[in-house]
C-alpha positions as CSV (number, residue, x, y, z in Angstrom):
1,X,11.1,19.3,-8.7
2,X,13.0,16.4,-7.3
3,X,13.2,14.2,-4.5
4,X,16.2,15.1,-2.1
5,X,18.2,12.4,0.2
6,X,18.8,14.8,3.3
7,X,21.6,12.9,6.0
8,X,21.1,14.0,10.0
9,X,21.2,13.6,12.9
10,X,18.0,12.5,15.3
11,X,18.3,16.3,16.8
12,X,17.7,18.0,13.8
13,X,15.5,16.1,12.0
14,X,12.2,18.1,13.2
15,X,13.8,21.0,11.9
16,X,15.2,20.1,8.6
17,X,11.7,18.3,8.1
18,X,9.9,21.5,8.4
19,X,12.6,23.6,6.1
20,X,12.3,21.4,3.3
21,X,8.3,20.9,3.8
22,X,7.8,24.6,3.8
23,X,10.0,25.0,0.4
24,X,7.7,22.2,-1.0
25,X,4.9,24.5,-0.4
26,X,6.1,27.5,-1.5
27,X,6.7,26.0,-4.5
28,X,3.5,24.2,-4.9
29,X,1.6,27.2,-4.0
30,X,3.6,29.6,-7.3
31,X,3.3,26.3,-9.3
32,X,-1.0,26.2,-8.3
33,X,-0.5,22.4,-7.7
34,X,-3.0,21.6,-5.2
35,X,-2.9,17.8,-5.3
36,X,-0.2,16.2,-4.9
37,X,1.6,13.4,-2.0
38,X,4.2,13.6,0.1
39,X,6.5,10.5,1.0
40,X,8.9,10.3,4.1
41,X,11.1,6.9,3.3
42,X,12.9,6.0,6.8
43,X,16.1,3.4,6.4
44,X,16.2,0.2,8.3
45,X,19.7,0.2,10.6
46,X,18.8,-3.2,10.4
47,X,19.5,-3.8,6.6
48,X,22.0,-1.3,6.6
49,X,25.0,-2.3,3.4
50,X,21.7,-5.0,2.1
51,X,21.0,-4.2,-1.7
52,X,17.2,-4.0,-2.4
């Protein structure tokens, strides 16, 4: 699997969040991967154009 960008708004956040979590398990669960991390990267509207 690969990491995802996913672009929305504020009010549907919670529930693309738990959509794409709930694949990640499914997926870990027919795989048997029982360690593994999860990372939630958050943009800074600050920094916004800025390369890295």
């Amino acid at each position: 699997m690969n990491d995802a960008h996913i672009y929305c708004t504020r009010e549907q956040f919670a529930e693309e969040f738990k959509a794409v979590i709930d694949m990640y398990f499914k997926y870990f669960k027919i795989f048997g991967i029982e360690k593994y991390v999860i990372r939630l990267s958050l943009h800074d509207p600050e920094k916004l154009g800025q390369n890295m």
